[in-house]
N, C-alpha and C positions, 0 to 999 in steps of 0.2 A: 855198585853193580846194577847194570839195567838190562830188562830185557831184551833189548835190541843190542847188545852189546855182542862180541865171540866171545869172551869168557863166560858168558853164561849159557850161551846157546849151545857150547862146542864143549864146555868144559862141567861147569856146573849144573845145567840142567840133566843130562849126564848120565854124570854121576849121583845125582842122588834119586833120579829115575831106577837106575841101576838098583840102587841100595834099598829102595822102598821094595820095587815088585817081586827081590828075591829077597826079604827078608820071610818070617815064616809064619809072624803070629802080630796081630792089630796093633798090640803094645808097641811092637819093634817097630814097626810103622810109622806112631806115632813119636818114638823117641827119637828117630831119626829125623823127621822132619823137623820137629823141635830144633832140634842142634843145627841142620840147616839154615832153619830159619833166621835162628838166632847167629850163625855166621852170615849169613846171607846181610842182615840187618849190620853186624861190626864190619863188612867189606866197605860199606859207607861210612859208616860214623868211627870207628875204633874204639874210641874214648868212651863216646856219650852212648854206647851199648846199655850201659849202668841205668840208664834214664827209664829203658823199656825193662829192663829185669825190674828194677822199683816199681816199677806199671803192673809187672804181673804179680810182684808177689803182696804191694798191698793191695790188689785188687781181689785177689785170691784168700787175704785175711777175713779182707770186707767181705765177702763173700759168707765164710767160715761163720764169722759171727751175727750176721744177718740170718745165715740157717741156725746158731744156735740160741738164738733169743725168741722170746714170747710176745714180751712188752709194745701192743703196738706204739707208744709212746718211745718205748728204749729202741726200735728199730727204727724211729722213723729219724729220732738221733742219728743214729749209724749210718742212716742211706746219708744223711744230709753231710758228716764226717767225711764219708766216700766219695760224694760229690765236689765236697771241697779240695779235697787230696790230689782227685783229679784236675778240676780249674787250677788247683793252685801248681799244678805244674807246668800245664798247658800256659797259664797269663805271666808266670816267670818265665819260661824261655820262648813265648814269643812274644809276648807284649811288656816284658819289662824295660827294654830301652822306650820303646815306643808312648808308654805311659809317664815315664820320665818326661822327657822329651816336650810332652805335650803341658804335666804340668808346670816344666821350666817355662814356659812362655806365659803360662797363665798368670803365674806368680813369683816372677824374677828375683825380686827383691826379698822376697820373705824364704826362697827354698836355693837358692843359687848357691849354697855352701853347700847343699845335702846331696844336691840330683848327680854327682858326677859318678857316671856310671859305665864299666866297659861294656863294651857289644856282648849283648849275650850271644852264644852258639843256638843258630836254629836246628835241633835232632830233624831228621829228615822224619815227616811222617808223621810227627807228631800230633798235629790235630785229629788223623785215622785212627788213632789207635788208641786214643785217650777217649775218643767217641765213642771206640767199640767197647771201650773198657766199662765207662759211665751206662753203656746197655745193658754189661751183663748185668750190675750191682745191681742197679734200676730195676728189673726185671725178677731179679730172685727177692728183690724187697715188695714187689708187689705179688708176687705169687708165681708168674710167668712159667718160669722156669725151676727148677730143683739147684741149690745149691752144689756145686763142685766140688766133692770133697778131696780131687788127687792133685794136686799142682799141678803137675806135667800135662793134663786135659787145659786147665785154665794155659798157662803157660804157648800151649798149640795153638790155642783158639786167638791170645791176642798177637803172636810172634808171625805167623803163619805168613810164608813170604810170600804166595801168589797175590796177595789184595793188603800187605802191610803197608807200605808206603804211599802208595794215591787211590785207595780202595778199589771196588767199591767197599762203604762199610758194611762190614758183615756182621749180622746180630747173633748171640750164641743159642736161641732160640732154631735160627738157620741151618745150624750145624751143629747142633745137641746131637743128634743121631749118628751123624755120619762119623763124630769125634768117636761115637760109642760103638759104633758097627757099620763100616763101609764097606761096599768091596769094588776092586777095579775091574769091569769089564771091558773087553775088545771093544765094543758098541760107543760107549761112552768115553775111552781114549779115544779113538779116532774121532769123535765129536770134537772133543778138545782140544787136540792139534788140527782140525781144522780151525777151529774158532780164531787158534795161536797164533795160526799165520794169517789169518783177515788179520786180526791186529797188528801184525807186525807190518804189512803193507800200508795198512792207515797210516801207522806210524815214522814208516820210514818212505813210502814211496809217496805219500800225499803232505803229512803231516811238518815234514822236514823240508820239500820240495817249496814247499809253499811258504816257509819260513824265511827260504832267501829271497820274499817279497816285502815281508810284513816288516823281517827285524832292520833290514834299512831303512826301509821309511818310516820307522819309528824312530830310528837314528838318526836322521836328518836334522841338523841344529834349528832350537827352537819351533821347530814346528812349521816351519816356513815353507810353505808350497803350493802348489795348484788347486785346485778342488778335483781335479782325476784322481790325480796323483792319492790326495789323502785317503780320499772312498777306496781306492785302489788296497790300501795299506789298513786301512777297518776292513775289509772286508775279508781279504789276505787273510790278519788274524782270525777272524769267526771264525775262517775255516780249518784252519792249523790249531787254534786251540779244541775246537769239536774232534778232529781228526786224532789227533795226540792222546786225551782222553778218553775218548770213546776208544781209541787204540789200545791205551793201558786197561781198560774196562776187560777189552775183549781178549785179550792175553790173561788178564788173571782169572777170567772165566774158565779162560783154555785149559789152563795151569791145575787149576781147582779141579777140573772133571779129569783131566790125567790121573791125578791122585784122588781120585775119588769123592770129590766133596761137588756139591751143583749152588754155587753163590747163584744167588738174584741176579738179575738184566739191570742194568743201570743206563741205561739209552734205550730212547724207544724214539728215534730220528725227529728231536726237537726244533727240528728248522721245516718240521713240517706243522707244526703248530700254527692253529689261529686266533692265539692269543694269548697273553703271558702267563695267566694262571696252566693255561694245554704245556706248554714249555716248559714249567717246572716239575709236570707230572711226567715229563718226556726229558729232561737231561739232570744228570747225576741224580737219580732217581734215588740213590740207599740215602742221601744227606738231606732230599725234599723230606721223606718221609722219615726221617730221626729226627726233624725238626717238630715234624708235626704233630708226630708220638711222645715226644719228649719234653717239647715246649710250648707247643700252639696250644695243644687242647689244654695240657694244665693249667696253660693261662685262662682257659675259658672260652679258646676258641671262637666259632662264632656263634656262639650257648648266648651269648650276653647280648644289650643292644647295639646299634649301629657302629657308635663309638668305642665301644668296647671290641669289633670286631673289627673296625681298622686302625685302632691301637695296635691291637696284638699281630696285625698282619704287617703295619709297620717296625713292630721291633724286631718281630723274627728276623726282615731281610735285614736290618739293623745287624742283627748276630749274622745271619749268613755271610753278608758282605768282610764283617769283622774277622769273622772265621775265616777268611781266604788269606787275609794278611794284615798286619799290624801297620795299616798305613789308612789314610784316609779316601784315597783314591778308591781304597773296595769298599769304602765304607758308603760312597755315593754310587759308587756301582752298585750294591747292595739295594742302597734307597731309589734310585729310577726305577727299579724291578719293584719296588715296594710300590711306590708312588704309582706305577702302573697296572698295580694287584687291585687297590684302592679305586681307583677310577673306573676299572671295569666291572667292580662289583657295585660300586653307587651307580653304573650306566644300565645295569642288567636287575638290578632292583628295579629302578622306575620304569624301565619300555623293557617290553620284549622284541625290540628289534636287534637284531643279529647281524654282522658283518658276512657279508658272502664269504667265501670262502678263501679263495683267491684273496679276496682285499685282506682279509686278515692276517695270511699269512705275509704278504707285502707289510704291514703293520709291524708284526712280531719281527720282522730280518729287522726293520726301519728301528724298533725299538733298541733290540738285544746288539744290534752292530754298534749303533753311536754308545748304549753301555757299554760296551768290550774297551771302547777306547779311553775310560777311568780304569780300567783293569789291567791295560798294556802298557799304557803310560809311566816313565820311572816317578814323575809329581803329577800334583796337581795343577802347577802352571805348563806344563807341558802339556796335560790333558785340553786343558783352556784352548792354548794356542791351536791344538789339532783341530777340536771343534771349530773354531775360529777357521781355519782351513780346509773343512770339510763343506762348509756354510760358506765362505766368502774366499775368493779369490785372493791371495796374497805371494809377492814377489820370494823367490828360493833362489837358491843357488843353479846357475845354468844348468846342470848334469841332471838334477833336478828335476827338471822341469815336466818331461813328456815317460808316461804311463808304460811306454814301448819301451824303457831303458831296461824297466823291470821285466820283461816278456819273453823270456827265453821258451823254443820251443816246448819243454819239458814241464816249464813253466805252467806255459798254457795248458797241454795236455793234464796235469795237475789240477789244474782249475774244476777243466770241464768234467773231470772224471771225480773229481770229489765234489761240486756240486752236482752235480746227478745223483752220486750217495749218498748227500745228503736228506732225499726223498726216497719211500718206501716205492718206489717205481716197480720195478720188480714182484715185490710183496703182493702190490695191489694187479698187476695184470700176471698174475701168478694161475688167474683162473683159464685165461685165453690159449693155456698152452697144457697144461697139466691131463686132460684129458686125452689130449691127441697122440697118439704113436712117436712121431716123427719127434716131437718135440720133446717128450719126455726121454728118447734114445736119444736125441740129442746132448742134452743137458749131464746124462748119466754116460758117456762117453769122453763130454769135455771137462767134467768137473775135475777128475784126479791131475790131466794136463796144466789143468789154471791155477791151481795150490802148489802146480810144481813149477810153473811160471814164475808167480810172485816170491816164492821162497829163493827161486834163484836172482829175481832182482833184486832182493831183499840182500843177497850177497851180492851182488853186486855192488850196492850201493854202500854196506858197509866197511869194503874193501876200498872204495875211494873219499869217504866222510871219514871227520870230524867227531870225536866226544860230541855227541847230542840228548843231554835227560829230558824227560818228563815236567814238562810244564807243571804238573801239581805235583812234582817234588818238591817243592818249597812250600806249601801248605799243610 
């Protein structure tokens, strides 16, 4: 089930909207959405439901016995137990074939009898939720937070279907309060179904628009094509994948302040950045910052010397990359962002000289575009080729050939209107107009028309499409 689907917008949102605001007391509140959640989560998977109940309940033991031991020594046991419980379910179902796989080639002759292995099942989500799980443990081991004592809180906090499947991650530190005492007001529902349907236009009138640019030309055999043509097709994806997620970002915002709970901003318009370290503080902001909390500093961060600080800021993207998917394509997707973390910190060590502004963000599209394309690529010899096609002119198939085959009216408008979004435009000449009479009755006159705009293109468009999920579905 996805947000942009009718069943959930017509059927399930709903009803359990319904169920939450007229139940009578916070408990009821929370068991409801629990159980939602937790269908909401078996309308995808059925089976592998089992996977996220084992998530909460031994997270929720770990928990238990973290709050009842002394020993710093016997807890520091238990958190590392917890940690393991968690990886080891995360690198089984999604890096078990893949690990195979890898070492079949390394060592043919000595393991070819052992590695045969079926495809494991990827649980949808799994990487979100095993992240948020490893926060809470992490956190009630270090002091952070107070231990959970009722399951059905724990239970809520990792099931929780606005931000379970493509987050953002939500830390329990987050929503400790709100699990314990929320309330829903007018103010902040209507925040959040505004929020809903920004996202749902991201997602279906930009996000999907722009994807019958990208997934052809990414489908074009071997990679063979113009150099318009390719840039056309990197560039397509930036934008459909920013749009898509920053889409699901802003619906489970929406989702969240309906029901009373206010997740963190996970986008803060990363295509305005001028330069790679600005772009990770600007896109999927809850996964920068669970790295940073959870792995950069303990490694030492950049406490240590030189080496030691672009060690660790290479292995992070190392894991970040890996953490996107069990292939090697994110894992140099991973490392370009790495490799370019590195370079600007040994360039802004030695000179204080600064990229204009402008130049830099021309830089960051120049960087982050040519990575997207290790990201969207099914291998790495496909990735090759595209670069190969991006950089050098090379002969395709006639149909092929010209940028304009892809350019449908709708197309373009697409474009221009989600490049524009992708900059704080607005944001920033927010001052030129705010003051003035005319402008402010302006604004406050057209806004309820444009949320009912997009919502009815919004049906529109899912009246004549296609099944379309969530690009970090699969992560």
């Amino acid at each position: 089930m996805v947000f942009s689907s009718p069943v959930f917008l017509f059927l399930f949102l709903p009803l359990v909207l319904l169920l939450v605001l007229t139940a009578g007391t916070l408990r009821a509140r929370n068991t409801i959405l629990t159980v939602a959640s937790l269908f909401f989560y078996a309308w995808g998977e059925t089976f592998h439901v089992w996977v996220m109940l084992v998530s909460i309940l031994m997270n929720y033991l770990m928990g238990i016995c973290l709050g009842s031991l002394d020993s710093p020594s016997t807890r520091k046991l238990a958190v590392i137990v917890a940690v393991l419980l968690n990886l080891g379910l995360l690198v089984w179902f999604k890096y078990a074939n893949f690990i195979m796989d890898n070492v079949g080639i390394l060592l043919p002759s000595l393991f070819s009898s052992m590695l045969l292995l079926d495809p494991v099942h990827l649980p949808i989500g799994i990487s979100f939720f095993t992240f948020q799980s490893l926060s809470y443990v992490i956190d009630v081991y270090r002091g952070q937070i107070p231990t959970q004592w009722k399951l059905g809180k724990v239970a809520l906090y990792i099931s929780l279907f606005p931000q379970l499947i493509a987050g953002p991650i939500v830390r329990y530190t987050d929503v400790l309060s709100e699990i314990d005492g929320r309330k829903i007001d007018l103010a902040n529902f209507a925040s959040g179904v505004r929020r809903f349907i920004v996202g749902l236009g991201k997602k279906l009138l930009i996000a999907d628009t722009i994807a019958r640019v990208a997934d052809p030309i990414f489908g074009i055999p071997d990679a063979a094509m113009p150099v318009s043509v390719a840039w056309l097709g990197a560039l397509a994806y930036g934008l459909q994948i920013y749009f898509d997620f920053s889409g699901y970002s802003d619906m489970a915002i929406g989702l969240g302040r309906m029901f009373g709970f206010n997740f963190l901003e996970n986008f803060n318009f990363p295509y305005s950045a001028s330069s790679v370290r600005e772009f990770w503080q600007r896109w999927h902001i809850s996964l920068t910052t669970w790295f940073r909390d959870y792995l950069y500093i303990p490694l030492g961060g950049s406490r240590g010397g030189t080496f030691q600080t672009y060690r660790n800021l290479v292995f992070i993207f190392f894991i970040t990359g890996l953490w996107h998917g069990a292939s090697w394509n994110f894992v140099i997707w991973g490392m370009c962002h790495g490799f370019f973390m590195v370079l600007e910190r040994a360039a802004i060590g030695r000179s204080k000289f600064k990229l204009p502004k402008a130049v830099g963000v021309i830089y960051v599209l120049l960087v982050v575009n040519v990575a997207w394309v290790f990201f969207r690529a099914p291998d790495l010899e496909y990735a090759l080729n595209f670069l190969r096609s991006m950089f050098a002119a090379t002969d395709g198939p006639l149909e092929y050939v010209y940028p304009t085959y892809y350019l449908t009216t709708d197309v373009v408008l697409a474009f221009v209107i989600g490049t524009l979004a992708s900059f704080p435009l607005l944001r920033n000449s927010a001052h030129l107009y705010k003051d003035r009479k005319f402008f402010s009755g302006l604004i406050a006159y057209t806004t309820v028309p444009a949320y009912a705009l997009i919502l009815l293109l919004c049906a529109m468009h899912m009246a004549n499409s296609t099944y379309s999920p969530f690009i970090y579905f699969r992560f």
